[in-house]
N, C-alpha and C positions, 0 to 999 in steps of 0.2 A: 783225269784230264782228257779231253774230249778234243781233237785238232785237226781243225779245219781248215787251216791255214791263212785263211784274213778272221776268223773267227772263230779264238778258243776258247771252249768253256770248263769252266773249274769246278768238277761235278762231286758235291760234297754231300757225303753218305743221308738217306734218307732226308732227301729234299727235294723228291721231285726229281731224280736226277737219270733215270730210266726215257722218263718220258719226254724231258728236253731233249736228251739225244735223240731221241725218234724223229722230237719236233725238226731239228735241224737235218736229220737227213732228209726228211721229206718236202719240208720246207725251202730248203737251199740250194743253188746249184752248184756248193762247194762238192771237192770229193772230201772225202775223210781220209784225214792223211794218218791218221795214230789213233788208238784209245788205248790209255791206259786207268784204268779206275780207280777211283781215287787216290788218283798218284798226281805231286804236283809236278809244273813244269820246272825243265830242267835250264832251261834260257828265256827271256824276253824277246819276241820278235819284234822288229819293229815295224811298226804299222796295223801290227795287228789287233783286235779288237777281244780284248778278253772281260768275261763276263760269269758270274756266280749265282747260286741260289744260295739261303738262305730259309730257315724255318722257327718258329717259338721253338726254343730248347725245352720246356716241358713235352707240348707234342711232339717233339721230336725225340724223345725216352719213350714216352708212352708207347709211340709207333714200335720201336727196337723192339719195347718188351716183347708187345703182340707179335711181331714177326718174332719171335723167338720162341713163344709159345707154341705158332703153328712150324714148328720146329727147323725154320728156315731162318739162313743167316749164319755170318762167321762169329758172331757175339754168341750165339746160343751154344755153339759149337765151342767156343774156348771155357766158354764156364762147364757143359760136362767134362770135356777133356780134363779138366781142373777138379773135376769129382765133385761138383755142385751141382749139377742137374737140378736138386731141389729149388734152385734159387727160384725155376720156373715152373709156376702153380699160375690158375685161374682164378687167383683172387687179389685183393686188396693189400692182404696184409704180406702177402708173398710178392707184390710191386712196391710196394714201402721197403721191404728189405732187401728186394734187387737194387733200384732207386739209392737207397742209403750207402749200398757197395758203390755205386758206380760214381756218386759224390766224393766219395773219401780219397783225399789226394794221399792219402798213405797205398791204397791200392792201384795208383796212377802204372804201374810195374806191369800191374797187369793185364794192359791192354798194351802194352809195346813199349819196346824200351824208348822208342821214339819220344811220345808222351811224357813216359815217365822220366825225360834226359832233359824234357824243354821247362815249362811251369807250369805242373802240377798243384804247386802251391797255392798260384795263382789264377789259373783257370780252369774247368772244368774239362770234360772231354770233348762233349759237345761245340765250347769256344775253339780247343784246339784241335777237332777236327776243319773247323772254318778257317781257322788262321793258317792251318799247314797246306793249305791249298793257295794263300793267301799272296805267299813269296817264294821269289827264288833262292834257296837252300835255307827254307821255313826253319830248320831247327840251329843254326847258328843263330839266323833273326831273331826270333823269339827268344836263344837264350843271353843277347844283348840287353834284353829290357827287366830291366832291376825293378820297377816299380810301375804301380799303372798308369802314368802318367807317358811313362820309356814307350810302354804297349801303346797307349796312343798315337802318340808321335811317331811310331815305328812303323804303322797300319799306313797311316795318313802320308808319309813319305815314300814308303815302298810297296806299296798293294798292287800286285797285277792287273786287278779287274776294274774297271771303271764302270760298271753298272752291275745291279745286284738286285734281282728276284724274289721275292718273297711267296713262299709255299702258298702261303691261306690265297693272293691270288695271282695262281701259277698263268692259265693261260691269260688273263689280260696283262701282264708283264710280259709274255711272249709274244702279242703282239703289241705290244709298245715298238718292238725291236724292231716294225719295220720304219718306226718314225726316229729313230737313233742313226747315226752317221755308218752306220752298216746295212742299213734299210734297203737301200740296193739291191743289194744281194742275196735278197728273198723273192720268192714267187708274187704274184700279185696280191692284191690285199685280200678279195673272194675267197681267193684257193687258200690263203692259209687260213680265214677265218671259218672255212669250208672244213679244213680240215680240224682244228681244234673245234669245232663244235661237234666233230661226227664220231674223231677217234677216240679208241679206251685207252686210259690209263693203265700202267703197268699196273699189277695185281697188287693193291692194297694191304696193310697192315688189317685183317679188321679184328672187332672185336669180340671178346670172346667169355660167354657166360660165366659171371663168379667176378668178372672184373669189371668194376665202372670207374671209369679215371676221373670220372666229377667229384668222387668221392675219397680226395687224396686229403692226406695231413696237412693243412695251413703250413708248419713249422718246417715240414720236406718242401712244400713249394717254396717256400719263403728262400731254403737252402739251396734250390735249383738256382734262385734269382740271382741269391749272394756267388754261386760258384760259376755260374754262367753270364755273368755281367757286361762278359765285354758284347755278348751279342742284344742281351736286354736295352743296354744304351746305347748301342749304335743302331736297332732296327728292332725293337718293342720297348720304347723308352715309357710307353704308357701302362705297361705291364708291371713297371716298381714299383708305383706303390698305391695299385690295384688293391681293395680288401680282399684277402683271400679267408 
């Protein structure tokens, strides 16, 4: 979480979430009053205008792995601490079976008791990283909802954020924000579109020989879709039942 004070952003892991923050300091004449990353908020303020990103849960693994390969990131770091280093290799068949780990709500444990205390059963990691940013004290919320129907009505009733970003197009979502009831509050529309065309992007996941992610298992992506649902249909609804 990212706080601005009339505008805070709920900055969920590999989504663009480096470079909103940049956008908004540079962008805004707020001060920054807090960051804490990827930490949700602890009160609703009112008045305030809170705001998320969002990304396709497949790229959004993909990226992980690659940032892990190039040996950055707290994920790559928990699996050798764990004595699996091997999980990460430059190829295919060594992303099919990191992928497969990170599906498996039996190993939900082990990326935080957090996860592993809310529903795992029910959603992937991915989903619950988006949702634990979502609410005010995300793991009692989440673990009120029995079924996915509870998770619906739970989102829709109690979600901090009232508008929501999508990765594939980061900066034209950013400036959308000055035509939203916050718009105010940004520099003129030049300077910011001045500076999203000029500035870099925090450093990229990229790709890395031995691994092409065009070339994934139908039956693991299929399993991304089923464990990652709730973000499929609420924000790639056209990606279910995509042929893969």
């Amino acid at each position: 979480m990212i706080d601005f004070g009339e505008i805070v952003y709920l900055d969920v892991q590999k989504t663009g979430s480096s470079f909103v923050g940049q956008f908004l300091r540079a962008c805004t004449g707020l001060p920054e009053l807090s960051r804490q990353r990827h930490a949700p908020a602890k009160t609703r303020r009112a008045g305030a205008f809170y705001f998320t990103t969002v990304r396709n849960p497949l790229a959004q693994y993909i990226s992980l792995f690659q940032y892990g390969l190039q040996g950055r990131g707290g994920m790559v770091e928990r699996f050798h601490d764990a004595g699996m280093a091997d999980y990460y290799q430059p190829s295919n068949a060594a992303f099919e079976r990191w992928l497969g780990f990170m599906l498996a709500p039996e190993n939900a444990g082990f990326f935080g008791v957090r996860y592993g205390n809310t529903l795992p059963q029910m959603i992937g990691l991915q989903s619950y990283r988006f949702l634990a940013l979502s609410f005010i004290k995300p793991g009692q919320t989440l673990r009120g909802a029995k079924t996915k129907d509870d998770l619906r009505r739970v989102y829709a009733a109690k979600k901090l954020h009232s508008h929501v970003i999508k990765t594939e197009s980061l900066n034209q979502g950013l400036e959308n924000l000055l035509d939203s009831e916050v718009g105010a509050l940004f520099k003129p529309r030049e300077q910011v579109g001045s500076y999203l065309q000029n500035a870099k992007r925090a450093k990229k996941s990229k790709a890395v020989a031995g691994f092409q992610p065009d070339n994934i298992s139908p039956d693991l992506i299929n399993e991304v879709k089923r464990r990652e649902w709730f973000l499929y249909e609420n924000f790639y609804p056209q990606e279910l039942n995509k042929h893969v």
